[in-house]
N, C-alpha and C positions, 0 to 999 in steps of 0.2 A: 504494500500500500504506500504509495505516494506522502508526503509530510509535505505541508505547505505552512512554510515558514510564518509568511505575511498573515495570513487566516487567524494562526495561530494566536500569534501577535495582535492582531485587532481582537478576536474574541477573549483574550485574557486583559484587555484596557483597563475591564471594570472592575477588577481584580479587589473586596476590599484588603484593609490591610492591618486587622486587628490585632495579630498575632504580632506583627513587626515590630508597632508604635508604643505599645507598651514596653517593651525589650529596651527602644533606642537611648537610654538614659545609661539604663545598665551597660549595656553594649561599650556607651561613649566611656564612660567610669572605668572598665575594665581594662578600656585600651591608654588608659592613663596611669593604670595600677591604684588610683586613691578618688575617693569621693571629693564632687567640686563641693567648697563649703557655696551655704546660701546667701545669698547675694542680696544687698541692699538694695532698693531701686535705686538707681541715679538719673537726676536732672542732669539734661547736657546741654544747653545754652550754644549748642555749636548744631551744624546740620541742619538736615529737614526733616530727620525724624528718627525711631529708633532704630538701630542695628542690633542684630542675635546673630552672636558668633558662637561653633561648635553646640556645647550642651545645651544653652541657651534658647538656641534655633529648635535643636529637637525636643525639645517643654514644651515651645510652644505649638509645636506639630501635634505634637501631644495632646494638648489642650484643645487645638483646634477638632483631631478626629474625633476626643466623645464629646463634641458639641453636635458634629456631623463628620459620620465617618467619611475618610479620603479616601479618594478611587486614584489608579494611577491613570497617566495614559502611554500609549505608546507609540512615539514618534508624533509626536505634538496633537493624536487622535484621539478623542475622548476623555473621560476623568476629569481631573480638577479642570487639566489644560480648557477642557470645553468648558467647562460650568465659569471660568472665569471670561471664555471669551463673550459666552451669552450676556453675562453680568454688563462686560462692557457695552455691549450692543445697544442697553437700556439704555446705559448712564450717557454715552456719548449721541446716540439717536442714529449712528452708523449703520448700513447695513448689515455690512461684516464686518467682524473684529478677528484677528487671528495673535496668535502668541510668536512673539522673534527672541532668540536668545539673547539679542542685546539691543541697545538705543542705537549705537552706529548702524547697525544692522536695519533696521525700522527705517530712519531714516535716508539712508542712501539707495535701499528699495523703491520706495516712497518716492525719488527724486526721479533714479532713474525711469520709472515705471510714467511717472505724471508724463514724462520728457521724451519719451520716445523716441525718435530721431534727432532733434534737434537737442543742440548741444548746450545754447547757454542757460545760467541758471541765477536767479540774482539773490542775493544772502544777507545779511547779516555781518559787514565788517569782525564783532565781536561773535557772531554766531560758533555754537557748538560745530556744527556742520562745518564751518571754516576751518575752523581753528585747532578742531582737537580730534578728527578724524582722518588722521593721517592722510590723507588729498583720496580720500577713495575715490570720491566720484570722477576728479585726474584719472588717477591712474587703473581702476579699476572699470569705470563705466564711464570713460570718457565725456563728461558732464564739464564744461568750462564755468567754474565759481566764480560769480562778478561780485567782490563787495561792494556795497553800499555803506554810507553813515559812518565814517570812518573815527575808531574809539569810542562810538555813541552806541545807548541801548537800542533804538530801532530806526529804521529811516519810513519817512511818511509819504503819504499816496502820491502826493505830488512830486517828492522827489524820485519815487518810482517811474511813472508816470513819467518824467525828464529824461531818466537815464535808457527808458525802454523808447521815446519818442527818439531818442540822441542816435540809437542803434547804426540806423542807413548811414547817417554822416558820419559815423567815427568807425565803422566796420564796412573792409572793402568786400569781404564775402561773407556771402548771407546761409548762417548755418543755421540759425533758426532758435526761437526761444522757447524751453522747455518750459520751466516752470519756475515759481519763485518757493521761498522757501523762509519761515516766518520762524524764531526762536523765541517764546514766552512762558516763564517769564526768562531775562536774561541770565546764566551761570556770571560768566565775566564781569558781568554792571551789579554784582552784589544781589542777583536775585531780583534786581527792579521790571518792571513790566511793561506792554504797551498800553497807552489808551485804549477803552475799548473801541472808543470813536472811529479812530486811527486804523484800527484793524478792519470797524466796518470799511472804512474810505476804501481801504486796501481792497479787500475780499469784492466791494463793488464796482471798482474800476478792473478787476483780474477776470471777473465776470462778465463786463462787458466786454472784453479783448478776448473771451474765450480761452485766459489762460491758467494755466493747473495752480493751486494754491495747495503748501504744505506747509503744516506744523506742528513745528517740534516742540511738544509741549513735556517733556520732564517731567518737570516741577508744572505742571499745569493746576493740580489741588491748592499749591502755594496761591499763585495767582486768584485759580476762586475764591480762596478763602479771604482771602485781604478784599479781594477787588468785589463781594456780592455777586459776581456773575456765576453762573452753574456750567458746571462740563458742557453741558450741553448744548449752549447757547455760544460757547468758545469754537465747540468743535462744529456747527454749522455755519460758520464761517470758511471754512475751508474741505478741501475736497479732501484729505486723508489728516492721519491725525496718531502722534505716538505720544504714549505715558511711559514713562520709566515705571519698575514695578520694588525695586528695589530701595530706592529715594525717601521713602515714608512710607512704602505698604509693608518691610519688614522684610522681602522677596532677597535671596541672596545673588538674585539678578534676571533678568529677563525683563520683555519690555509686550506692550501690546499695542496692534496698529491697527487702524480703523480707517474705513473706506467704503464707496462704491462695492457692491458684491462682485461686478464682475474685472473690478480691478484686486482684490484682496484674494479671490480664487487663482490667479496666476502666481501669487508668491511662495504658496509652499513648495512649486517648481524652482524657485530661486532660493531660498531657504537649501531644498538639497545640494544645488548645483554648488553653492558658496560653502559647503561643510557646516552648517547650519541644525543639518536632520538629527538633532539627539534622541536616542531611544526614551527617555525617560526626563520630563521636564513638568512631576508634579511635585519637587520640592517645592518648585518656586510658585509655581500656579496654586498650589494649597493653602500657603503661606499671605501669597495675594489674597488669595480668595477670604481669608478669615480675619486679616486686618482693613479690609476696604469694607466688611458692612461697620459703619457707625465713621468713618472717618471724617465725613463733614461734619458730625456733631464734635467729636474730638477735638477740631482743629478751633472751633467756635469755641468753644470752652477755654479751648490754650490761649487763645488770642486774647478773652473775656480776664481772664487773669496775668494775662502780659501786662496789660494796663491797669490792671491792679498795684505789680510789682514794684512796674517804670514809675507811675504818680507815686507812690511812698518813695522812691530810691529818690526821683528828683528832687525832694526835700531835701535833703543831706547837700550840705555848703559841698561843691569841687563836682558833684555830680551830674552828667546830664544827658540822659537816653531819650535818642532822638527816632525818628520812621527816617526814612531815605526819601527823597522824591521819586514818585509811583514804586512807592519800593512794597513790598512782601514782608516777609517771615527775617529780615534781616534790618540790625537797628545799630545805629552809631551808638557808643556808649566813651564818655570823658568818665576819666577818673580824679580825681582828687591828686594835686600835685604830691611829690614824693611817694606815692605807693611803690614797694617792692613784691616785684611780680612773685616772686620766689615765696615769700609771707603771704602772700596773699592767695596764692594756688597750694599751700600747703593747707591750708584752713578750710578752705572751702572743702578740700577730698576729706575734711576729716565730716563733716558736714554731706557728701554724698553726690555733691553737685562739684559741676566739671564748668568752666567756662573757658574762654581764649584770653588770655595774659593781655595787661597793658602795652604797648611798646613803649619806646624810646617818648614819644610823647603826652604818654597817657591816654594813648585811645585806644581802641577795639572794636570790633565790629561781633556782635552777638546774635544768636538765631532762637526766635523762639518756636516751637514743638513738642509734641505731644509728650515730652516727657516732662513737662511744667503739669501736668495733673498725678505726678507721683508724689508730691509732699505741695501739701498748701500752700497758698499766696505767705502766710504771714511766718512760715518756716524759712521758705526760701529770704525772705526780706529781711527774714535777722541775722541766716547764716551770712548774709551777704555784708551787711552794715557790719557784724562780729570782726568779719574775716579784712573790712578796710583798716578797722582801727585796730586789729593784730598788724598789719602789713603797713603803718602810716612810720 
């Protein structure tokens, strides 16, 4: 009798996995020879949100499956993998959603695919896509990166609009313009974002030119959460659409992209061709799946007690936490002249909470996240004010 691998494989997707999840702690212990002691929560004033490393991660697997048990899937088919892409499909309003193993991945798919034949592609000066994806769309899908807005958080319709009217005269051959490509909110600009305005302009001049709009939305939760707009209202401005899963949903990586159905059916073909096809990607999909029900309430909360924290700390003579303009989850913070960074980061760890040191001139830049609902407003406000006047 004949074995067929594939069959195999797809029918065992649903696989649950009671016997495993309970083990994984032991498991983790064993391969260490000693028990982890338990862990304090800690506030971390840095990021966008928690991280669970090692044993960590598998508690919370843990906790997720007897909430509702995790199914695997296999080769990004079924299980968590599906239940997270349906999830998205709600939140973003997209047809399809499918799961990619990373954000580079997401979006240079996403470029190439809107872009078709034609090669240019206009960005983001500061853009992730620029900047910090080693030139794929160069050298890998032949995409030519035009920045815009050069060391600014985003360039506006009109200047779009400029540089795409400018094309005929400043380009002697005509290769043809893909798609543009939108980063919100900005990594580089401290997390700051677009107007929403701005992105309408954008999305309805891109519309009227018939051209592909992408973006790369990361930190896109960041942005709702500051800015009152919903996923979903973000992502029908634009034709495809990637969330980082790892950034605040807890995921130890992967990302998820949203689109047109009969543009998101062609990428699990690009997914394999690029080494992409992992057998097994419901660590991350599970993980996703159990930290994203309640995260808008979360992050309302965390914000709700950010300004709790900031108005008490800004009473204290030398101190002063400030929002960024269109900024997010990240906040200028002055310290009190003469703090020693050293005193002052020793106190706080004894305290449970983690933040980023003064520099040279007493400032820092601080992120607030969901880990401001592990110890009260008025915990966090004393360990803080404790820890200046050990460290003055």
């Amino acid at each position: 009798m004949s074995f067929n691998r594939r069959n195999f494989l797809k029918a065992s997707s649903l696989t649950l996995l009671p016997g495993i999840l309970p083990a994984l702690p032991a498991l983790a212990n064993d391969g260490n020879k000693q028990s982890s002691p338990a862990n304090e929560p800690v506030v971390k004033l840095f990021g966008d949100g928690e991280f669970y490393d090692g044993l960590p991660y598998l508690e919370q697997l843990q906790f997720a499956n007897s909430k509702q048990q995790i199914r695997v899937d296999r080769y990004g088919s079924g299980g968590a993998v599906e239940e997270l892409e349906k999830k998205f499909e709600v939140i973003t309003g997209k047809e399809k959603v499918i799961y990619m193993p990373s954000g580079t991945m997401a979006n240079q798919f996403a470029i190439a695919m809107l872009s078709g034949e034609n090669t240019k592609v206009f960005v983001q000066d500061t853009s992730h896509v620029y900047r910090d994806e080693a030139d794929a769309a160069q050298s890998i899908f032949n995409k030519r990166l035009m920045p815009l807005a050069k060391n600014q958080t985003f360039f506006t319709a009109d200047e779009l609009k400029k540089a795409i009217e400018n094309l005929d005269n400043e380009e002697v051959f005509k290769s043809g313009l893909g798609c543009v490509s939108i980063e919100n909110p900005v990594r580089r600009a401290d997390g700051r974002m677009i107007p929403i305005d701005e992105i309408k302009k954008i999305s309805g001049y891109c519309r009227s030119k018939n051209i592909k709009l992408h973006l790369d939305g990361a930190r896109l939760y960041m942005a709702s959460a500051w800015s009152g707009i919903s996923i979903k209202e973000y992502a029908s401005y634009f034709d495809t659409v990637y969330i980082s899963l790892y950034k605040y949903l807890g995921a130890s990586g992967g990302a998820i992209l949203c689109g047109e159905r009969s543009l998101i059916e062609k990428m699990p073909h690009m997914i394999k061709i690029h080494g992409g096809n992992m057998f097994g990607n419901w660590l991350n999909a599970a993980m996703a799946c159990y930290k994203l029900d309640g995260i808008k309430e979360r992050l309302q909360e965390a914000i709700k007690r950010s300004k709790e924290i900031f108005a008490s700390l800004n009473q204290i003579q030398g101190i002063k936490i400030s929002p960024l303009d269109n900024g997010t989850n990240i906040y200028s913070m002055k310290f009190p002249e003469g703090i020693q960074a050293q005193k002052f980061a020793e106190s706080l760890y004894g305290y449970f909470i983690r933040m980023p040191r003064p520099n040279e001139n007493g400032e820092a830049k601080i992120s607030v996240n969901e880990t401001l609902l592990y110890r009260e407003p008025k915990y966090i406000i004393d360990a803080i004010k404790d820890s200046i006047n050990k460290a003055k």
